[in-house]
C-alpha positions as CSV (number, residue, x, y, z in Angstrom):
1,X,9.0,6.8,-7.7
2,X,5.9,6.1,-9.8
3,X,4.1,3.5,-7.6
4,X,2.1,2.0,-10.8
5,X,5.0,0.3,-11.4
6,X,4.7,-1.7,-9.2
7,X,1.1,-1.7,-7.9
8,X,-2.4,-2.1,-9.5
9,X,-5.5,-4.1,-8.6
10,X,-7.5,-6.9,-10.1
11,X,-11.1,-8.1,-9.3
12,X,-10.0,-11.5,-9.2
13,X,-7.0,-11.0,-6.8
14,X,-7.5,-9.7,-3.3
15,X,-11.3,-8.6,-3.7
16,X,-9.9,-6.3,-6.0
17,X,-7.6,-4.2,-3.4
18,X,-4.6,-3.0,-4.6
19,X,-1.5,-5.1,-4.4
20,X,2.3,-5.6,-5.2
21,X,2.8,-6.6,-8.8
22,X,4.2,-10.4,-9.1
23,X,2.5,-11.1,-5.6
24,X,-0.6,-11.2,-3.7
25,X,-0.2,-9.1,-0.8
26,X,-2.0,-6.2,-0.8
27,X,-0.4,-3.2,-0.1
28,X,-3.1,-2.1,3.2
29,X,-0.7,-5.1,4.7
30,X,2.5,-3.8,4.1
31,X,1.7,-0.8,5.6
32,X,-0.1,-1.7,8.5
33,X,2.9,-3.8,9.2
34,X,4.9,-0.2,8.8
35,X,2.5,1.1,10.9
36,X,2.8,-1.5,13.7
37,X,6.5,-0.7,13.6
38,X,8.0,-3.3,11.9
39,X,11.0,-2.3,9.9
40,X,12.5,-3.6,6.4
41,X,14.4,-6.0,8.1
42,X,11.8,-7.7,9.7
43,X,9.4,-7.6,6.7
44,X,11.9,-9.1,4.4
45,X,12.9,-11.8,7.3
46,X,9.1,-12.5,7.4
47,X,7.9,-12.0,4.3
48,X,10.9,-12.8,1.7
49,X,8.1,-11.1,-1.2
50,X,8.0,-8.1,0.1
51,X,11.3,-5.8,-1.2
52,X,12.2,-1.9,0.1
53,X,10.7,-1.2,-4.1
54,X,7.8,-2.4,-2.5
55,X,7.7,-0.5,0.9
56,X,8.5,2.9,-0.9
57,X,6.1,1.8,-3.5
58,X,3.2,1.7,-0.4
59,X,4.7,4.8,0.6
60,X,4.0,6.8,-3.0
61,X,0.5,5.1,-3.3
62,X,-0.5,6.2,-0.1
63,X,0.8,10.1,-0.1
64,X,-1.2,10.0,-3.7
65,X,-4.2,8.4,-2.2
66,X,-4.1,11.3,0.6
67,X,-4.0,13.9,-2.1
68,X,-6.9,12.9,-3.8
69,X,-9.9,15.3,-3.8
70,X,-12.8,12.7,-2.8
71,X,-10.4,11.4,0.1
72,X,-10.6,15.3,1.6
73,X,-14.3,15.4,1.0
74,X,-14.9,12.1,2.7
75,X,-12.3,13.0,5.7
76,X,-14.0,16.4,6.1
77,X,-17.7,15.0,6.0
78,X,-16.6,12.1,9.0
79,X,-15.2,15.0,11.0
80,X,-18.6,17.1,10.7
């Protein structure tokens, strides 16, 4: 899944976090929701604008985030 398909960020939208495409939640929420251990089901019972596209989205923007260079080099110089 190419996540830019469905996420990207705007100044004027969120303070200029990235968020779902056609919506303003941001995608930190969905995921802290995942992380909390709320499952589809609840999400989409809850929040009706948030799809599975948009959970595997979060997922695929996340892993990238993790693989980016400057996030190692920022984890590694907190851990020092």
């Amino acid at each position: 899944m190419d996540w830019r398909n469905h996420i990207y960020s705007d100044p004027e939208i969120g303070g200029g976090k990235p968020i779902f495409r056609g919506t303003r939640f941001k995608v930190d929420f969905l995921l802290k929701l995942m992380a909390a251990g709320w499952d589809a089901e609840r999400i989409g019972l809850e929040y009706p604008g948030l799809t599975g596209e948009h959970m595997r989205a979060a997922i695929a923007f996340a892993a990238d985030m993790l693989d980016e260079e400057s996030f190692v080099a920022s984890a590694q110089a907190r851990a020092a």
